[in-house]
C-alpha positions as CSV (number, residue, x, y, z in Angstrom):
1,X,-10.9,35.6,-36.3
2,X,-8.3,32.9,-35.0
3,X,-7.9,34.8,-32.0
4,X,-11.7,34.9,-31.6
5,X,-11.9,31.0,-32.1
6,X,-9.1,30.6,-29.7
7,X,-11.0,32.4,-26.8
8,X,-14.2,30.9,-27.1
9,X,-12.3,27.2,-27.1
10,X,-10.4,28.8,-24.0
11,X,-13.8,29.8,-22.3
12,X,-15.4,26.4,-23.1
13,X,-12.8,24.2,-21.4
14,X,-13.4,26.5,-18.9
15,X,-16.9,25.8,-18.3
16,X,-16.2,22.3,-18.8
17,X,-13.4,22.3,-16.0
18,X,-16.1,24.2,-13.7
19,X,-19.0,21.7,-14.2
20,X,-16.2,18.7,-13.5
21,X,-15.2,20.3,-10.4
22,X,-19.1,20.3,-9.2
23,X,-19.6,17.1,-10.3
24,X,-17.2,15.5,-8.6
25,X,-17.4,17.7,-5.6
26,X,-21.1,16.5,-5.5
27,X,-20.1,13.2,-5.7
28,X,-17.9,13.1,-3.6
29,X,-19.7,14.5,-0.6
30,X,-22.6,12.1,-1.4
31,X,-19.9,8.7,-1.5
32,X,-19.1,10.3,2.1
33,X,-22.2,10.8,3.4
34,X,-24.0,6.9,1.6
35,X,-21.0,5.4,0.7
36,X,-19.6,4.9,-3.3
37,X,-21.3,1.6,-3.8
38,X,-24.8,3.2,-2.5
39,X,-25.0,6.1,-4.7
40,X,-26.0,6.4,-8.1
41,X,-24.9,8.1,-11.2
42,X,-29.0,9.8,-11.0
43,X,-28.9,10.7,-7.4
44,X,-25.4,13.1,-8.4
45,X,-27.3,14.2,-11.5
46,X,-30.5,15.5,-9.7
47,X,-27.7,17.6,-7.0
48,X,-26.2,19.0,-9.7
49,X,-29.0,19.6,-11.6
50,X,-28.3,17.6,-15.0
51,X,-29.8,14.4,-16.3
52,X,-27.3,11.0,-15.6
53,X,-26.7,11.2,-19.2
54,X,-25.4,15.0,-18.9
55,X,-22.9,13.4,-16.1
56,X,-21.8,10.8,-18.5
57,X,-20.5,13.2,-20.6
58,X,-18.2,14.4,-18.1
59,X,-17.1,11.2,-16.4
60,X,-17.5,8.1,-18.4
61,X,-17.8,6.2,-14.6
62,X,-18.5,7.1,-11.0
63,X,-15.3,6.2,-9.8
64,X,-13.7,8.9,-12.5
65,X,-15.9,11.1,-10.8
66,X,-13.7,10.0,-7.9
67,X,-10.2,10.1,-9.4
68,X,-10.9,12.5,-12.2
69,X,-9.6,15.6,-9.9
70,X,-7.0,13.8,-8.4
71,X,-5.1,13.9,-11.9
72,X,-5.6,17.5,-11.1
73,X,-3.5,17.1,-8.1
74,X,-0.9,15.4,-9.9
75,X,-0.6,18.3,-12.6
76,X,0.0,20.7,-9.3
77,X,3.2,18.4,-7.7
78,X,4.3,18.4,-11.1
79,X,4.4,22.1,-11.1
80,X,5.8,22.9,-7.7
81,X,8.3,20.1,-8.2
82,X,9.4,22.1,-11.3
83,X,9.4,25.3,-9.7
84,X,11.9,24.6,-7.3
85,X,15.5,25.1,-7.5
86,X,17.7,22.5,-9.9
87,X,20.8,22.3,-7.3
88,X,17.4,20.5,-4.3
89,X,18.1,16.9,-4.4
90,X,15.2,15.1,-6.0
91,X,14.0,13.8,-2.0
92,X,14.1,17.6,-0.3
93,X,12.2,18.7,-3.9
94,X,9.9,16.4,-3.7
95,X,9.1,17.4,0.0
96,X,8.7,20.7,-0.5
97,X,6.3,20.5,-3.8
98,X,4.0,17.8,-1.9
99,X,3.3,20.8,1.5
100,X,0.2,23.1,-0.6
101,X,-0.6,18.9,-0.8
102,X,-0.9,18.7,2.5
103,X,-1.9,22.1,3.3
104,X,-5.1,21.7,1.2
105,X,-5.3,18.4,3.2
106,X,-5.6,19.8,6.4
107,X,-7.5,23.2,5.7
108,X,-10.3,21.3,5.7
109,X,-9.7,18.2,7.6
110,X,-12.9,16.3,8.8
111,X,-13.6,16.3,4.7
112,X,-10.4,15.0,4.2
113,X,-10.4,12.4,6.4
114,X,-13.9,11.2,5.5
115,X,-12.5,10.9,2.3
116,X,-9.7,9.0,2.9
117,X,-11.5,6.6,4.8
118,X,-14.0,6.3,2.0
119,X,-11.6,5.6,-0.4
120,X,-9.6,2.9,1.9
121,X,-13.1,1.2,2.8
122,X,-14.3,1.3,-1.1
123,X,-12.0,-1.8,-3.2
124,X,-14.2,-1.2,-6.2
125,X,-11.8,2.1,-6.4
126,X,-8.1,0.3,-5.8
127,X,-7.6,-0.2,-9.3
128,X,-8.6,3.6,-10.2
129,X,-6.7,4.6,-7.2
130,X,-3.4,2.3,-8.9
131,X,-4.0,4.1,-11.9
132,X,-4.0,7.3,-10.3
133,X,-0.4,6.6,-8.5
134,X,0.9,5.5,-12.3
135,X,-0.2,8.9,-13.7
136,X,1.3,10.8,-10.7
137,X,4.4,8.8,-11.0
138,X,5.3,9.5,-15.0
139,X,4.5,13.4,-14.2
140,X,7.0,13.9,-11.7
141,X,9.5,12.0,-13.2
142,X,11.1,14.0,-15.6
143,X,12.1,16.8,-13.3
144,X,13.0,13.8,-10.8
145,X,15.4,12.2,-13.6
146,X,17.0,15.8,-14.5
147,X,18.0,16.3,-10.8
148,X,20.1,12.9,-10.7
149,X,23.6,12.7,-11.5
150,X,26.0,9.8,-11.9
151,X,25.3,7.4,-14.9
152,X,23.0,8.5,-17.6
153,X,21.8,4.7,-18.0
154,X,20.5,4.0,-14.5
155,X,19.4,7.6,-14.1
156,X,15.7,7.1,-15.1
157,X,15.7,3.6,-13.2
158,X,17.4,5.5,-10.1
159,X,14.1,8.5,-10.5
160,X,11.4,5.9,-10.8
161,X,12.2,4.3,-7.9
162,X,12.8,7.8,-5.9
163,X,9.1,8.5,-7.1
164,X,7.2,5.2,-6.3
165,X,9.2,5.5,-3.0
166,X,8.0,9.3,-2.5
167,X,4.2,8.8,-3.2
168,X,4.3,5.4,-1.3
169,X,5.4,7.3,1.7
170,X,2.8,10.2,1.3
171,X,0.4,7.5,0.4
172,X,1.0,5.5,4.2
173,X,1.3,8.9,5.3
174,X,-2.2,9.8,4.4
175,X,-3.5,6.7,5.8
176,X,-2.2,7.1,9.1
177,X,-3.4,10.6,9.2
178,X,-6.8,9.5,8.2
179,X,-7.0,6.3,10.3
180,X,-6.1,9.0,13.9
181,X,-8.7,11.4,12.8
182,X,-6.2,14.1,11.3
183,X,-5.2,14.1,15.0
184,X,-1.7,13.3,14.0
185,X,0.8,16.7,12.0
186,X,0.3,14.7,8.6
187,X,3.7,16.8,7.8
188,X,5.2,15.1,10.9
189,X,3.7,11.6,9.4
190,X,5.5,12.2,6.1
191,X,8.7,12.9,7.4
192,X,9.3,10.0,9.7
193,X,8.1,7.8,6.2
194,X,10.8,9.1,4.3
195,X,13.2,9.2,6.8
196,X,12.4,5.3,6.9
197,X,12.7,4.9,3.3
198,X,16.1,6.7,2.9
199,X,17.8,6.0,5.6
């Protein structure tokens, strides 16, 4: 019976993480093509075929809708950060679990880019965008802070600031590829941001 209970819970959050994605990869295609401030919560509703009250229910506001699968993205880093091997220093770990990152980036690049550029054009979304750096930040830092050695006092000080620095750089990275049209290896971008931060 608990078993039973435990499978349809697992097949519901399921659903529910499949009708998010569609939701927000509506949305998003729509902020694209009108621009976030233009489109409402009832135009995504009637694409995805639900009432604006339905959407609600998944995203409390549009610009969750924006940053709701970016936490998504997060969870990701987080895992390919862990997965690599405890003797990488936290920089060289950190740059290998951000490439699927920019991989997925540049599969599809025109998307990406539209995105970007929606996002930097749209300051109703800086604060979600902040918030969405913070979230990023606290996941990664406990594999960050477990690659450090020297004092145990400064060592989560010492892996905050290795992670702020990190996303900052994939952050001005992402910009830059996004402001050249993805014309620019965004793995090329990253690299010389580091290299500028650590050297």
């Amino acid at each position: 019976m608990a078993n039973t209970a435990r499978a349809k819970s697992g097949l519901r959050e399921m659903t529910r993480r499949a009708v998010r994605t569609q939701i927000a990869e509506t949305a998003m295609t729509l902020f694209v093509a009108h621009g976030f401030e233009q489109t409402t919560v009832d135009q995504i509703a009637a694409a995805v075929g639900m009432s604006g009250r339905s959407v609600f229910r998944y995203f409390p506001t549009k610009e969750d809708m924006v940053v709701g699968h970016m936490d998504e993205i997060g969870d990701r880093l987080a895992e390919a950060l862990a997965a690599r091997p405890l003797d990488e220093d936290p920089w060289t770990a950190l740059r290998h679990a951000v490439r699927p990152h920019l991989d997925q980036l540049t599969a599809d690049a025109d998307t990406n880019v539209a995105v970007a550029r929606m996002l930097d054009a749209t300051p109703a979304l800086r604060p979600a965008l902040l918030n969405k750096r913070a979230r990023w930040a606290e996941t990664l830092l406990p594999d960050v802070t477990r690659r450090l050695r020297g004092p145990t006092r400064t060592r989560e000080l010492r892996a905050r600031a290795i992670v702020s620095s990190a996303l900052a750089c994939l952050n001005v990275a992402v910009d830059e590829w996004a402001r050249t049209g993805g014309t620019r290896p965004i793995g090329d971008l990253l690299d010389t941001a580091l290299n500028a931060v650590r050297n």
